[in-house]
C-alpha positions in Angstrom: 72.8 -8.4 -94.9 76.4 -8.9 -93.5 76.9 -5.5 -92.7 73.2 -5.3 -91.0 74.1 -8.2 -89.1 77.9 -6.7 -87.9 75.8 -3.5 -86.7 73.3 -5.3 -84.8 76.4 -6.9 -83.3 78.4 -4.0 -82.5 75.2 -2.2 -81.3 74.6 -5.2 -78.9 78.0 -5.5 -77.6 78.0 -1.7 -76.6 74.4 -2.0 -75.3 75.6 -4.6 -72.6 79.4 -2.5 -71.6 77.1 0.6 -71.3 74.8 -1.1 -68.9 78.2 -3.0 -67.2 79.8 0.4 -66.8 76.5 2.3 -65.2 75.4 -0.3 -62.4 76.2 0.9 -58.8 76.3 -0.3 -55.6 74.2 1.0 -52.1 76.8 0.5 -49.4 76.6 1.4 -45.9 79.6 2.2 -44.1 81.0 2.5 -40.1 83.7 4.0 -39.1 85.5 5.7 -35.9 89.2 6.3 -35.4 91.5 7.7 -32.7 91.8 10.8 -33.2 90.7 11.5 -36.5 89.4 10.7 -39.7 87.6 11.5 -43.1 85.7 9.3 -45.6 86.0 9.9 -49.4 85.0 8.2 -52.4 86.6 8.1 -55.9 88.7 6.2 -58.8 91.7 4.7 -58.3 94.1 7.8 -59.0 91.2 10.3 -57.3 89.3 11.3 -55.0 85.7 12.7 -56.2 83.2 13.1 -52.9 83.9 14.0 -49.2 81.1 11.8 -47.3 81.9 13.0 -44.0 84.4 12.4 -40.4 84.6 13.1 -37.1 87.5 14.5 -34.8 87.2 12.2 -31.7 88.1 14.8 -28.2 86.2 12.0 -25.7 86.5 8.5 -25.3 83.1 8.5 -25.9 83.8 9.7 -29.6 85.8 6.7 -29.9 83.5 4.4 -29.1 80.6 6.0 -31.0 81.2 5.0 -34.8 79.2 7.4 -37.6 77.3 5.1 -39.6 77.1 6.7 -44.1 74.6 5.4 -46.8 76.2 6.3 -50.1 75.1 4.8 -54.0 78.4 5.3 -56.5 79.2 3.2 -59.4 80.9 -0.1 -58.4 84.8 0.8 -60.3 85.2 3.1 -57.3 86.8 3.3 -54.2 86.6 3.8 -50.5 89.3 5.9 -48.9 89.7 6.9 -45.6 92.2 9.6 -44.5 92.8 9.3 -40.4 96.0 10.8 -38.0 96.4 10.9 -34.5 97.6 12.8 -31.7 100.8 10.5 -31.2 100.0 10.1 -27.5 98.4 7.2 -25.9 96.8 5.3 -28.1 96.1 5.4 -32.2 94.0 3.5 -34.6 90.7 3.4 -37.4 88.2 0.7 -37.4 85.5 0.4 -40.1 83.2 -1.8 -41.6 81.2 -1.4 -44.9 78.6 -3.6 -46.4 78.1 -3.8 -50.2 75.2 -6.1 -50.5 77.8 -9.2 -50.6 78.5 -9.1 -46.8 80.2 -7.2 -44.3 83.6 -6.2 -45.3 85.9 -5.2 -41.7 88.5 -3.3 -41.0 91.8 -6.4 -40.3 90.4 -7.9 -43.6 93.3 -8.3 -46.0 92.1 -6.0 -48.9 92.4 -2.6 -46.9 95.5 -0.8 -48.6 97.1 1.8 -46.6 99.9 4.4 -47.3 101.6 6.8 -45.2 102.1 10.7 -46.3 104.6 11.9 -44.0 102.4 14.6 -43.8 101.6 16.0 -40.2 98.0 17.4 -39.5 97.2 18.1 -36.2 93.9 17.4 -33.9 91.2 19.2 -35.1 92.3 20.0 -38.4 89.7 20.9 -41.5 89.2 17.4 -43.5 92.1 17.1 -46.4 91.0 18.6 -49.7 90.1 16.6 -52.6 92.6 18.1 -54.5 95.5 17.2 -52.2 93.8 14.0 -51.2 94.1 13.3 -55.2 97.7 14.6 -55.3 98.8 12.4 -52.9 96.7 9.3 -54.0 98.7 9.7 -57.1 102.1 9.6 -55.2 100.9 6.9 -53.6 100.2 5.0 -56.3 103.2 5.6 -58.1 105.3 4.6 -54.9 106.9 8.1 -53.9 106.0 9.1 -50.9 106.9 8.2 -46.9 105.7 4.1 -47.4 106.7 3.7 -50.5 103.1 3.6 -52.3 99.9 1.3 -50.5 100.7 -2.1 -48.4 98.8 -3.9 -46.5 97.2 -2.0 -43.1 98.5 -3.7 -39.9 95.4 -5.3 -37.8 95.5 -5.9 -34.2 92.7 -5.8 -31.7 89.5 -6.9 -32.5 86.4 -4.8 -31.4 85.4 -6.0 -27.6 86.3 -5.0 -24.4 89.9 -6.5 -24.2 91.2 -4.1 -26.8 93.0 -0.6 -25.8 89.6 1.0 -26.5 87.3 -1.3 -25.1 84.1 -1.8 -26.7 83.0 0.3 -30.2 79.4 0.1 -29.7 76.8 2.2 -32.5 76.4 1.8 -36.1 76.4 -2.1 -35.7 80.0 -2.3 -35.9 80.9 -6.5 -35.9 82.8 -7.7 -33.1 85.1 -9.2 -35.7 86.0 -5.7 -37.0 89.3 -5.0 -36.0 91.5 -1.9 -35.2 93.8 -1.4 -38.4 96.7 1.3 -39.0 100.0 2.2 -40.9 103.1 0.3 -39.1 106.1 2.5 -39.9 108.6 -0.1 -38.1 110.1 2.9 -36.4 108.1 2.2 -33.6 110.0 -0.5 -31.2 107.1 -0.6 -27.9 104.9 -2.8 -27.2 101.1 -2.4 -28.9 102.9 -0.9 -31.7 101.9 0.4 -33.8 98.7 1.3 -31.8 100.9 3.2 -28.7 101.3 6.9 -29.4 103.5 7.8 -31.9 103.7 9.7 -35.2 103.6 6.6 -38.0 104.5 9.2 -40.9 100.8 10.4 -40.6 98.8 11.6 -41.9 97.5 8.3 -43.5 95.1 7.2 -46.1 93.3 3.7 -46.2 91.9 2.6 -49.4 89.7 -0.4 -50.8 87.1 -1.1 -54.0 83.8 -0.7 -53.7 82.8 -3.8 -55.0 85.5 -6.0 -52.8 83.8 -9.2 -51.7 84.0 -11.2 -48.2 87.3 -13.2 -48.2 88.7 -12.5 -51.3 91.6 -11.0 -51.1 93.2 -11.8 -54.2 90.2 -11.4 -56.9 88.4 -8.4 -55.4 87.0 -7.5 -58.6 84.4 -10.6 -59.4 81.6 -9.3 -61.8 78.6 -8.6 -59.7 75.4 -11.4 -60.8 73.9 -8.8 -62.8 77.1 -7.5 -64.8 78.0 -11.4 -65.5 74.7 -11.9 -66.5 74.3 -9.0 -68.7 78.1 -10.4 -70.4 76.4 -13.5 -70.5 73.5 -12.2 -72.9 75.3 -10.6 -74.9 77.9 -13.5 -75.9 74.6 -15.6 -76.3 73.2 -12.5 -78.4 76.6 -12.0 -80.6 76.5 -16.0 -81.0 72.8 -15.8 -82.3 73.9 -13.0 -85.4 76.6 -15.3 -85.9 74.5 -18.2 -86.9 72.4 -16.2 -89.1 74.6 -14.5 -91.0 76.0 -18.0 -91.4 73.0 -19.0 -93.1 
């Protein structure tokens, strides 16, 4: 009966992680940049799926953000590769919602690192292979920044920015214009004025961040806790009868 018991357990237990492990999230994401940028998904050491970017020759391109539905399990992560022209004026704004609420570009949980990588305007969207490879340096802290930090916000999307008004996709008027501040930069709007930041850059953040929290991004969604819950109050039941 014990043994029985411990099975019906373990098979429990596993039953609930299995269906933790498999639940994804629909997310919707916005995104324009100046001059370039590609969107990627993937773990947090690499890059699995190009969604898609945009190499931005008009003003108009800039103020015209591409709007992605994507479904991927909720461990994963958003990255966004982007480099300029290092004239006039540089920068990536984005938005994505994950069912929680809008997440924007400014908000503390974007991670950015710097490659020291130069691509120029128009160039074919990084590789997943070298997107990984650098991901990894990145995240071990050897390459141009020194691993990810926070991205530097400045200008919020209306008509008082550089770019004026990002209009298209919904983008909130709370989204801000974010990018990689290399400190090597000393004129004003910097690090938004033309210059080369050790681009090309990559900006980064989980899937299943929440709305103004920073520091605990990774809150079980209401199902997962709820499906934890179940199966302590499941493990707890066994318990008591094997007790008995």
């Amino acid at each position: 009966m014990k043994m029985r018991t411990l099975l019906l357990a373990l098979t429990l237990i596993l039953a609930v992680q299995h269906l933790a492990l498999a639940q994804t999230i629909t997310f919707d994401v916005t995104v324009t940049a100046d001059n370039q940028y590609g969107l990627y998904t993937g773990t947090q050491t690499q890059a699995l799926n190009y969604a898609g970017g945009e190499y931005a020759i008009l003003a108009s391109d800039i103020w015209s953000p591409e709007s992605y539905t994507m479904t991927l399990p909720e461990d994963q992560f958003i990255y966004v590769t982007s480099w300029s022209d290092h004239a006039t004026y540089q920068g990536l704004m984005a938005q994505f919602d994950n069912g929680s609420g809008l997440i924007l570009s400014g908000d503390p949980q974007w991670q950015v690192t710097a490659t020291g990588i130069t691509l120029d305007n128009g160039a074919p969207p990084v590789s997943l292979a070298d997107l990984s490879d650098q991901i990894v340096l990145a995240n071990a802290g050897s390459n141009a920044s020194g691993g990810w930090g926070a991205a530097f916000a400045g200008y919020y999307n209306n008509a008082s920015s550089l770019w004026g008004t990002a209009i298209g996709g919904g983008m909130d008027s709370s989204a801000r214009w974010m990018w990689y501040d290399s400190g090597m930069d000393s004129s004003p709007n910097a690090p938004f004025m033309g210059f080369n930041h050790d681009e090309y850059l990559i900006f980064r953040i989980p899937i299943k961040a929440r709305p103004g929290d920073p520091d605990n991004p990774s809150v079980p969604e209401p199902a997962t806790a709820l499906l934890l819950a179940l199966g302590s109050i499941g493990l707890l039941a066994l318990r008591r009868r094997a007790t008995r």
